[in-house]
Each structure stands twice: as structure tokens, then as C-alpha cells.
C-alpha positions in Angstrom: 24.3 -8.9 1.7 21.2 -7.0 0.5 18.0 -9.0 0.8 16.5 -10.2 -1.8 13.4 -7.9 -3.3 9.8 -8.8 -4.5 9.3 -9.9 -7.6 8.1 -6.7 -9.7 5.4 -7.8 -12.2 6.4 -7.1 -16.0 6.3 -3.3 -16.8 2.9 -1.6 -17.9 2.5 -0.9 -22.1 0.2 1.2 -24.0 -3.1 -1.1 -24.7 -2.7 -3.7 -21.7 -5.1 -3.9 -19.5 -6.4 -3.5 -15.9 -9.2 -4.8 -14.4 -11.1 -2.6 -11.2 -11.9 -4.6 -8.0 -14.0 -3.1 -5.2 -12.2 -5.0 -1.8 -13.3 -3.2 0.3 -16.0 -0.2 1.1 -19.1 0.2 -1.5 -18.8 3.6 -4.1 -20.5 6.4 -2.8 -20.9 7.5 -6.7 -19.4 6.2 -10.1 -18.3 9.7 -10.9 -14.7 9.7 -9.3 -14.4 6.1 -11.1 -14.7 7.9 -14.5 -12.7 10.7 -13.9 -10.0 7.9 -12.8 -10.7 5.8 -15.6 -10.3 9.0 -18.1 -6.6 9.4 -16.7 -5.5 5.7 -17.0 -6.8 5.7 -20.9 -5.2 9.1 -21.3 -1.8 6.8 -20.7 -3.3 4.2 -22.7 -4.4 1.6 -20.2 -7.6 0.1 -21.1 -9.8 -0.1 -18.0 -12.0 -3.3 -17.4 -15.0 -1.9 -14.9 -16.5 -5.5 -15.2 -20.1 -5.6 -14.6 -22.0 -2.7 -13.1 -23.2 -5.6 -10.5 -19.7 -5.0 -9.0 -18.7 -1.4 -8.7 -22.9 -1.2 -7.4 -22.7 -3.7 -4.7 -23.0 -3.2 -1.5 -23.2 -4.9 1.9 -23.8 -2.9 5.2 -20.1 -1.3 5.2 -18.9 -3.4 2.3 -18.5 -3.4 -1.1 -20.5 -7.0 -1.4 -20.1 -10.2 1.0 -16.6 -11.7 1.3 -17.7 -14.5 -0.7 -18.7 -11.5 -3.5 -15.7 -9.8 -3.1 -13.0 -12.7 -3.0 -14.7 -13.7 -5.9 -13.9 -10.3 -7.9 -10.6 -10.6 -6.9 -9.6 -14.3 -7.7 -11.0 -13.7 -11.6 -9.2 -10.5 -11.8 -6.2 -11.9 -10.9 -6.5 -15.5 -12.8 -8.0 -13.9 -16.2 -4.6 -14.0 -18.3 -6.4 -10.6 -20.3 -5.5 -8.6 -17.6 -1.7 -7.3 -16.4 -2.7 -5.6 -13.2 -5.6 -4.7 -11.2 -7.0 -0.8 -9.7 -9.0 -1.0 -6.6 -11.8 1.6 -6.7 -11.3 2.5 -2.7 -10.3 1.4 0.3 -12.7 1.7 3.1 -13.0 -1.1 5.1 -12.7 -5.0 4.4 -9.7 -6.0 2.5 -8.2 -7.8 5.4 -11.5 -10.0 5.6 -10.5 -11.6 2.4 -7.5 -12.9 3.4 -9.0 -15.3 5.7 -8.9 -19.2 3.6 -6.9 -17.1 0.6 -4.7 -18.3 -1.5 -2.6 -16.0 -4.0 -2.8 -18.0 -7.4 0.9 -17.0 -7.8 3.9 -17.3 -6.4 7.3 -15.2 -7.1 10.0 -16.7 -9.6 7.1 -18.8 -11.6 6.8 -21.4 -8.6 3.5 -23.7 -9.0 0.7 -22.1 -7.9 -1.0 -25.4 -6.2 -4.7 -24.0 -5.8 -4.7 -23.4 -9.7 -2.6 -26.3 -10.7 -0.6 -23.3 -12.8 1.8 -21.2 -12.6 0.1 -17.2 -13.3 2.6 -14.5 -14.0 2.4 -11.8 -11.4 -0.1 -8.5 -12.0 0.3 -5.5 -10.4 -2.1 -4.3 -7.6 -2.5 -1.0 -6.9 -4.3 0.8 -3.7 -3.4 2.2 -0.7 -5.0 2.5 2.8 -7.4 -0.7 3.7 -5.8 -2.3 0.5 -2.6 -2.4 2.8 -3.5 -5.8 3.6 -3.6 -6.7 -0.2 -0.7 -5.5 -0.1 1.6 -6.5 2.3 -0.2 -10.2 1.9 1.4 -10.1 -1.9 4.2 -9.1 -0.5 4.7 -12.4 1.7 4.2 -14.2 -1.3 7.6 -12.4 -2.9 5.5 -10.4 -5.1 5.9 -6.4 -5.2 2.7 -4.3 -5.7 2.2 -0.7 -5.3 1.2 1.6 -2.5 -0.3 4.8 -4.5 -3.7 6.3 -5.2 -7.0 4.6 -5.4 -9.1 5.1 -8.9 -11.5 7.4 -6.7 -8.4 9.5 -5.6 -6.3 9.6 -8.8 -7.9 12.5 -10.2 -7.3 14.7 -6.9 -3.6 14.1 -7.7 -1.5 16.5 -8.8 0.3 15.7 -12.2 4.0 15.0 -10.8 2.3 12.4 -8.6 0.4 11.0 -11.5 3.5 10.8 -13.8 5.1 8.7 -10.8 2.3 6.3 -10.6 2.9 5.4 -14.1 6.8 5.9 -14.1 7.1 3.2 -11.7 4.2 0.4 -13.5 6.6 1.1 -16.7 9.5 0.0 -14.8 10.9 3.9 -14.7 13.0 5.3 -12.5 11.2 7.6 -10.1 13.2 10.6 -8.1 13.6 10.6 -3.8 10.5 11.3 -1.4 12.8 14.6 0.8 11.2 14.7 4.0 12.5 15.6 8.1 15.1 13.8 8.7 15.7 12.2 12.3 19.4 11.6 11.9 20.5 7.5 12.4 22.5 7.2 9.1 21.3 5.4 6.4 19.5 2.0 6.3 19.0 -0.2 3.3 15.8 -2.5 3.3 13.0 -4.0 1.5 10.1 -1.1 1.6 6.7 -1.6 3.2 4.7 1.3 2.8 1.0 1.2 4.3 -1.6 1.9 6.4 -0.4 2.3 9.8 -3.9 0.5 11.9 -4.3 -2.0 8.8 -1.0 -3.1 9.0 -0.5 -3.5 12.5 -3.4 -6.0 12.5 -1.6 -8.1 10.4 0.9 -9.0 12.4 0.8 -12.4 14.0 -1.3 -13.5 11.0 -0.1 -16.0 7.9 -0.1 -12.9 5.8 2.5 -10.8 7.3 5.7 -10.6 5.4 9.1 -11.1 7.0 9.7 -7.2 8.0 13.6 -9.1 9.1 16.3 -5.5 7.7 12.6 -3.9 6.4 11.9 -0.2 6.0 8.7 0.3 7.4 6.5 3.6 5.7 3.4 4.5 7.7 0.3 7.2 7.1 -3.4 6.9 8.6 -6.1 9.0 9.0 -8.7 9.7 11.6 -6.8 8.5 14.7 -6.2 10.5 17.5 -2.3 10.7 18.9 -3.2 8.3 21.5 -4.7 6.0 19.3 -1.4 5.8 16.8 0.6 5.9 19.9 -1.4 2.3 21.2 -0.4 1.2 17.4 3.1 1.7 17.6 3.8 0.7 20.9 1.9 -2.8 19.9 5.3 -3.0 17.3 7.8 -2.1 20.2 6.3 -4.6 21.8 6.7 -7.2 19.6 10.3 -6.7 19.3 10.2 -6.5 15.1 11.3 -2.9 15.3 14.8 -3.9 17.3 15.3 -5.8 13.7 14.3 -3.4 11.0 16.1 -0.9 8.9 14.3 2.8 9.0 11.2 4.4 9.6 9.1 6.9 7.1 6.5 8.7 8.2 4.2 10.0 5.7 0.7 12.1 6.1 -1.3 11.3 9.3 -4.5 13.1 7.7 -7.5 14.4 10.3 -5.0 12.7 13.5 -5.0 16.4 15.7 -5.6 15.7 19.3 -9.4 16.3 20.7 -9.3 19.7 21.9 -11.3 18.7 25.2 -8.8 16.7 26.7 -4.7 16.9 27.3 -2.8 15.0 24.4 0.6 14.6 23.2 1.0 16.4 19.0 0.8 13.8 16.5 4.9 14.9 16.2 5.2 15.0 20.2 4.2 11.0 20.3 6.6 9.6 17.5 9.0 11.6 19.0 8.3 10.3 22.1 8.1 6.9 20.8 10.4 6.4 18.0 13.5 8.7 19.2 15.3 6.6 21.2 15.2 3.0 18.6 18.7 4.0 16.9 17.6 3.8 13.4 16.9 6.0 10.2 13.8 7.6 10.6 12.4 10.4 7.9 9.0 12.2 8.8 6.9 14.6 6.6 6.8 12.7 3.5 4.1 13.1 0.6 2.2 9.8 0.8 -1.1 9.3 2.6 -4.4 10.7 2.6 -5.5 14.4 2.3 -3.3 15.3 0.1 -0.3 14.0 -2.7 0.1 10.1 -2.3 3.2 9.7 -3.8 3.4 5.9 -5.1 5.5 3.6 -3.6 6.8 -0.1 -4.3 5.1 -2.8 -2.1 8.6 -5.3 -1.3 11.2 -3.5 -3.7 14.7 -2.5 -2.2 15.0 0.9 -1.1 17.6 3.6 1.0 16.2 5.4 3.7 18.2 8.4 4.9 17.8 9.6 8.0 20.8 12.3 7.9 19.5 13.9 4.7 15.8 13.3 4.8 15.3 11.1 1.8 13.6 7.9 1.1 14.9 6.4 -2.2 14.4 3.4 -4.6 17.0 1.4 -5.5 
């Protein structure tokens, strides 16, 4: 038996409307915001920036106090005006909210108790430190979608901004072809994210039940080493004895410090995923530094370890 997929908020129509949330870092300048803005109305998408007070903020490393932030989030995603919400960046600080959080929705129009009502699900779109948006959604049964920030959209090359909205307007989107490992074919629900975000979610309330998942990683700025002390935290949990595949996407700015001996960024997975007996694709086109190919945050999917393909079902 297949399990049982996220719930996918309804699809995406010309004049709905999404509502930008800064979760995490402050905006170095509103200037990417536009040019991302300008690409979602081009679609026909109004864009919400809310006040200037909130794309302006900024706290130390943050975007605002947690108390600022949570705040920004909880309106956008009770206000029935809007169908989805765009984070502006990641950054650092998403995972901060989560601490006393309570979605104000649950999957298949349960009660949501802290708002005495039930609130259809909205999409939520980010990647990188949203991860822990993310994947937190996901626990709750909803679906979400890993894929380019509003500061990053415009950087996108068109066929990965046509998937982006393919898959908000419930359209089929084609296969991620990567390197394939070999290990057959395993059928999961998809987790794509931020390899060092997610991995401090687990043993938290907000990690979902990864139980037959396909785990997708990418990260920047992290030496092999580091990733290395990441994924061996997994094996060492036991969760990857129980999954269904591995995809690898972009690990941006990771090259080993030239002053010292180091495993590849390829050597370590190798090293540490080539004897777990699964599915495993590498060198696919989602991450950072380059085309972030949009992914669904909980939805069923076929990885293909034989052919090299990651695919929605």
C-alpha cells in the first residue's frame, strides 16, 4: 500500500492572492523583492508586501524578534484573502518560530483548536532555512513547496519558473534526470530541504514521520566534513534503514579547504550512502547557486535509482 500524501492546498488562479513573509534573515535591499513581485503579477498573482515595517525590519541576524516574525506569519496564514504565502529569503531563523507554534490548520478540514476554525490550507513557498516551515507543515499532512525564494525567482531561468507555477496550478511537471546510484526504484512521500536545517529537526514535535520517505537534500557553505557529521547524525538514528531513496541536489560553495586533507563532496556520500541498499539519484537541479527546480513538500513521488530520475506521481 502507497502511503498516504499531504494534502495539496487548492490550485493557484489568475487574481488570487499571496501574501510575503520575512521568517527568517532581514532584506539586504527591496530591489530583488520587485523584480520577484514583477514575475508573480506577470502570471497574475497579486502580491501582498504588507507593510513596509515588515520587509524593513530587522533584528541582529533576523528579520524582526520571534515574537515579530511569528506574528507575520500567523496573519498571513489566518487572513482568508490570501491562498498562499512567498517568503522573501531564507537566512537564518525559521526554525525559531516553531518553538510554542501551532499551525491554524490541519489536513482533511480537521478543527483547528487554537483558532476554534477550521482554515483551508495555503501554500508556502521557500526553500533553504524555510525547510523548517516546511517540513513542520508537512507533519501537519499539509504539502507546501520546496522552490525559489522571491529574492531568487528572478535569477531563475524560465523552464524553472514555468515549474514553479505548473505545480501551484495543480499541473503536471516533467522528471528531475540526475546520476543514478543503481538500488531500483523506491516509491515515497518527498521531502526535499535543506540538508543542516532539516537534520536539526529531528527529535523535535515538528518532524514529520520520514517512515517509506524519499529524502531530497542540497546546502550551501559546508565543508565535506561538515555534511559528512550531518548525515552520519541520520545513520545514526536509524531513520535511513526505513526510508525509500535518496536525491541529492546542489551542494553550492561545499569544496574542501584547500589547506587541509578532505574527502570530495562526491567522495563522502559515496563513502556514506553507498552501502544503505536504496535508490539514490545525485546531481539534480535544486539548491542554491544555480536552477532550484520546485519540488512538493509531502506529495508522493518515484525515485529511480537505475535511471537517474526523481518523479512526481
Amino acid at each position: 500500500m502507497l502511503p498516504k500524501p499531504c494534502e495539496l492546498p487548492a490550485p493557484l488562479r489568475p487574481g488570487d492572492t499571496l501574501r510575503v513573509i520575512t521568517p527568517s534573515g532581514p532584506l539586504a535591499s527591496l530591489g530583488n523583492i520587485q523584480a520577484g513581485v514583477d514575475i508573480w503579477r506577470s502570471r497574475g498573482i497579486q502580491i501582498d508586501l504588507g507593510p513596509d515595517s515588515d520587509l524593513e525590519r530587522t533584528y541582529g541576524y533576523l528579520a524582526g524578534t520571534d515574537a515579530d516574525r511569528r506574528h507575520q506569519l500567523t496573519e498571513a496564514l489566518t487572513n482568508p484573502n490570501y491562498k498562499g504565502i512567498l517568503c522573501a529569503r531564507g537566512g537564518y531563523g525559521a526554525t525559531r518560530l516553531l518553538e510554542e507554534f501551532a499551525w491554524p490548520f490541519m489536513a482533511a478540514g480537521a478543527q483547528a483548536l487554537q483558532y476554534g476554525q477550521a482554515i483551508a490550507p495555503k501554500w508556502l513557498i521557500g526553500f533553504s532555512d524555510i525547510t523548517a516551515l516546511l517540513w513542520s507543515l508537512g507533519n501537519q499532512g499539509i504539502a507546501s513547496v520546496h522552490g525559489p525564494v522571491l529574492t531568487t525567482l528572478s535569477n531563475e531561468p524560465d523552464p524553472t519558473r514555468d515549474r514553479l507555477f505548473s505545480l501551484v496550478q495543480g499541473q503536471p511537471v516533467p522528471p528531475l534526470i540526475g546520476n543514478g546510484w543503481g538500488g531500483g526504484q523506491g516509491i515515497g512521500r518527498l521531502f526535499p530541504g535543506n540538508l543542516t536545517v532539516a537534520t536539526h529537526l529531528l527529535g523535535t514535535r515538528h518532524c514529520p514521520n520520514l517512515t517509506d520517505a524519499i529524502l531530497a537534500f542540497e546546502d550551501i557553505g559546508e565543508y565535506p566534513y561538515r555534511l559528512d557529521r550531518f548525515i552520519t547524525h541520520w545513520r545514526n538514528t536509524g531513520l535511513l534503514h526505513n526510508i525509500a531513496g535518496i536525491a541529492l541536489g546542489r551542494f553550492s560553495q561545499c569544496d574542501p579547504p584547500s589547506d587541509r586533507p578532505s574527502l570530495t563532496v562526491e567522495d563522502m556520500w559515496r563513502d556514506r550512502l553507498g552501502n544503505l541498499s536504496l535508490p539514490i539519484v545525485s546531481d539534480l537541479d535544486f539548491g542554491h547557486s544555480g536552477p532550484n527546480a520546485a519540488l512538493p513538500v509531502g506529495s508522493l513521488a518515484a525515485l529511480d535509482g537505475d535511471r537517474g530520475t526523481l518523479s512526481l506521481l
